[in-house]
N, C-alpha and C positions, 0 to 999 in steps of 0.2 A: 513753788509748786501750787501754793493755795491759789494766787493770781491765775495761774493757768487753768486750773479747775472751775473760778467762778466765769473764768471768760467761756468756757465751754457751755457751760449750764448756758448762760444767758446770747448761748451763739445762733444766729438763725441766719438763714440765704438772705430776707433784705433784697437789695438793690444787686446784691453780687451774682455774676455767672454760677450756675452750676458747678461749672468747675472749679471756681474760688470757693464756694462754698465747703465744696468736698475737699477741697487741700486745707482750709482751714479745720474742717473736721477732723480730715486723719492728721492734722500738726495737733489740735490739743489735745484728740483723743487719746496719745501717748500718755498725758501726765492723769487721764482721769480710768484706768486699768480695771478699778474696781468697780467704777461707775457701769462699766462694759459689760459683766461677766460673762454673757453668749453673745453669739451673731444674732439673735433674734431683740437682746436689749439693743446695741448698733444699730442694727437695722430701724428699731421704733424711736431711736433718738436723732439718727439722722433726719429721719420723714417728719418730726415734729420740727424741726429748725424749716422744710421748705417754706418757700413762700406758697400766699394764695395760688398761683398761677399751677401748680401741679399739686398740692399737698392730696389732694383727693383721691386722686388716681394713682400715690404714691402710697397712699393709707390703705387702698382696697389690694394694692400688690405686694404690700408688707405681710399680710395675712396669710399668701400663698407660704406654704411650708419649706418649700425649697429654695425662698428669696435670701439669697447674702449679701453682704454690702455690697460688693464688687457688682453683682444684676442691680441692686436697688439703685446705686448711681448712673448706673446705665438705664437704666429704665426712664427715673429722672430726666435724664439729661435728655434724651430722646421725646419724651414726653414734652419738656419743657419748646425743645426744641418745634415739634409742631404745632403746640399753644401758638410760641410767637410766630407760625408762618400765616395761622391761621389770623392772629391780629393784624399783622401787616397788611393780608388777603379782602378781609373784610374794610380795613381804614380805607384802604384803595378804591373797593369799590365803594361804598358810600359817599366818599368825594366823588368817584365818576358818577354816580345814581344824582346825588344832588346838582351838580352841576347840567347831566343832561335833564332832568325834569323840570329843569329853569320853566321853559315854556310850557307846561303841562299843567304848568300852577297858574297859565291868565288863562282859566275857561276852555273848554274843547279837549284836552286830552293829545291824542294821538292826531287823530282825524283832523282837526282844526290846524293842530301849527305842523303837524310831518305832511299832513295832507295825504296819509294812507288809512287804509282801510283799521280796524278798531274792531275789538273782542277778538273770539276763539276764529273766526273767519281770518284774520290775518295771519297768525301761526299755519292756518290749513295752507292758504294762500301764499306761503314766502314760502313753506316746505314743499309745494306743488312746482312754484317754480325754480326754486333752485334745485331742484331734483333733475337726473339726467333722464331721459325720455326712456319710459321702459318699453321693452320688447314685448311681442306679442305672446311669450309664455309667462312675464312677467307683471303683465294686466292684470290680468282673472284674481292674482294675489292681492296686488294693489290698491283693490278698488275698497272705497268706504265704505262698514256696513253701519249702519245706526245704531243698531243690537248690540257693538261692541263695548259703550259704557266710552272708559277714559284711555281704554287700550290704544295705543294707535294700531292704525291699520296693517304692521308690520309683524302686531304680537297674535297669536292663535290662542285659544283659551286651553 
């Protein structure tokens, strides 16, 4: 039992899924009863084992008064869960960002090696023409005014 106990104390997420984690949790949590006495100790011994990747967001929802384990690994896990979509999201695009700005990096930019247009005129200019041609009750809203700042011409103030 004592074994079971120090492995407890010293159990943290690591490398492990969520949900390893949480099965190791409630396997040793059995032998350490008194370690537990509320759902509120549970709850902040769980949230100290996560790893970096959600411990923060797990520590500001541990506070809410109606979190039990049963939310707080859900929470976790979900949490966790968009962490990694969001790393994956971001690793993808930075290889695509690096890879396409190959040419952007011998001098010229945009204008030089794409041979289009360069600054806020291009954005106007691809949204002008990929736009479908608007109707004649649909002009009058359309049109740019200067006065609107960073609005696009879409938003009313």
């Amino acid at each position: 039992m004592a074994a079971h106990a120090t492995e407890f104390e010293n159990l943290k997420q690591g490398s492990k899924s969520m949900w390893e984690y949480h099965m190791e949790f409630a396997r040793l949590s059995k032998y350490v009863i008194l370690m537990l006495p509320t759902m509120e100790a549970r709850v902040r011994r769980f949230v100290q084992g996560l790893s970096p990747l959600v411990i923060n967001e797990a520590t500001t929802a541990a506070l809410n008064s109606d979190m039990n384990y049963g939310k707080m690994v859900a929470f976790a896990q979900a949490t966790e869960n968009i962490k990694l979509k969001n790393r994956i999201e971001r690793e993808g695009t930075s290889k695509a960002q690096s890879v396409g700005n190959f040419g952007e990096s011998f001098g010229g930019g945009k204008s030089a090696f794409r041979g289009g247009l360069s600054g806020p005129s291009q954005s106007f200019a691809q949204s002008s023409a990929s736009a479908p041609p608007a109707g004649p009750s649909q002009q009058q809203g359309s049109r740019f005014r200067p006065n609107q700042g960073s609005r696009g011409p879409h938003q009313q103030g």
